[in-house]
N, C-alpha and C positions, 0 to 999 in steps of 0.2 A: 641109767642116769636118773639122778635122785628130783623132784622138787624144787623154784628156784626159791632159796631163803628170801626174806623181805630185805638182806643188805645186798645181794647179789646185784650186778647192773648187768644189763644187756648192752652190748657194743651196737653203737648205732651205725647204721648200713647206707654209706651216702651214694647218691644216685650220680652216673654218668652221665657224658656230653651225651651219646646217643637217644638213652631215652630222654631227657629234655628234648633234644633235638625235635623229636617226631611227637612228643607231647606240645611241644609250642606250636610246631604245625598245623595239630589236629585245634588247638585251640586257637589262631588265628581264622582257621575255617569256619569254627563257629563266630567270631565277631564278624567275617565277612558275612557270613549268611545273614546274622540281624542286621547287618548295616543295609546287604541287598533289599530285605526286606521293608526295611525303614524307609528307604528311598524308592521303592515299589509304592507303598501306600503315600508316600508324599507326591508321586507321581513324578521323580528325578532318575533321571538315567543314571546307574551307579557305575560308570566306569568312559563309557563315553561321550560328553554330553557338548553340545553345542556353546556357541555364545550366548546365543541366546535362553537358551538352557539355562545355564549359568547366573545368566542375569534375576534367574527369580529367584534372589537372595535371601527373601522368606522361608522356603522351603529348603534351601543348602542351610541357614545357620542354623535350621532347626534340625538338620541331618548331622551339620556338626558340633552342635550341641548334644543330641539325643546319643550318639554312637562313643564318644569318650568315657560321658556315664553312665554303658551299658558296658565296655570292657574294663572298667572299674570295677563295678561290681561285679562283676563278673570273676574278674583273676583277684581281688582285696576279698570279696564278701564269702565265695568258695574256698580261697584257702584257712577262712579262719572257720567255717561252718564244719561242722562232725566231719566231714568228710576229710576236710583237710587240704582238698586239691581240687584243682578243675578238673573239666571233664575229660582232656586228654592225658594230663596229670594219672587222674583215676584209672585209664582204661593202661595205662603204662603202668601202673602197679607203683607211682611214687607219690610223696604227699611233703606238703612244708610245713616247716615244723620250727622252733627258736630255736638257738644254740644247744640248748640244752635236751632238746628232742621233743619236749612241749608243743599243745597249739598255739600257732602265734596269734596275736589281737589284731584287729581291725587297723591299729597306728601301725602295728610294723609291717604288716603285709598290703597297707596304703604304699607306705614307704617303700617298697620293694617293688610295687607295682609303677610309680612316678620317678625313681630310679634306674627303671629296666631301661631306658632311654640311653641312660648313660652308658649301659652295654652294648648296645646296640647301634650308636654312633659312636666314633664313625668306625664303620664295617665288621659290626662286631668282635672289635677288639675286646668290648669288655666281659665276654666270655672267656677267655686266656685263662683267665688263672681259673678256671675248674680243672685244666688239668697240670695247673699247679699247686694248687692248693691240699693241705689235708684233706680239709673236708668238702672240696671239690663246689667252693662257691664262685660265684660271677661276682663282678664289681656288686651288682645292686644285691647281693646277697648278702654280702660284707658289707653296703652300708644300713641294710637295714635288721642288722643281725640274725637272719634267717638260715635256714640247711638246706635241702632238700635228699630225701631220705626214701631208703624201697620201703615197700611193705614186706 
């Protein structure tokens, strides 16, 4: 096998429900761990907490302030950094990428990240069409023109 010409293209390789699957896990685990941690140093119970717990509303707004724009950045700032993907993304060999196979910018994998919602309710229906689709997107894939793709 010869050399690829500069017009040759390489066929892009789109990723399955599975590894998403166990990529989104591993990366919710990490937003849980900063959030646990978050709410450790705020001194908030992260999963079980009182009323009175509750009532130090100081400390919960700043827990939910501090943890949306940590998994913001997080899945928007990684997928558009060299890497291309988060860190479950990474460790599952897949990365996001434009339509075109390109890195996407910071607007569209915002976008993709404030649309995963829309997948996700209700009951993740709006993961369906990856396995209808060609190129195997979710709703918030298709609205914010993104792929997801193997290495």
């Amino acid at each position: 096998m010869g050399a690829l010409e500069p017009n040759d293209v390489l066929p892009l390789r789109y990723s399955g429900v599975l590894l998403r699957v166990v990529a989104g896990l591993a990366d919710l685990g990490v937003v849980w761990l900063f959030a646990w941690l978050v709410s450790t140093v705020l001194g908030i119970p992260f999963l079980a907490a009182t009323p009175e717990q509750l009532a130090a509303t100081t400390s919960l707004h700043m827990l939910d302030a501090i943890v949306p724009v940590f998994a913001w950045l997080y899945f928007a700032g990684l997928e558009t950094s060299n890497l291309q993907a988060t860190l479950g993304m990474a460790v599952m060999g897949i990365y996001t990428a434009d339509q075109s196979g390109e890195r996407a910018g910071m607007g569209r994998t915002t976008v993709r990240f404030l649309t995963r919602f829309m997948s996700i309710f209700p009951l993740f229906c709006g993961f369906l069409p990856i396995l209808l689709t060609r190129r195997r997107q979710a709703v918030h894939d298709l609205l914010s023109g993104c792929v997801i793709l193997k290495r």
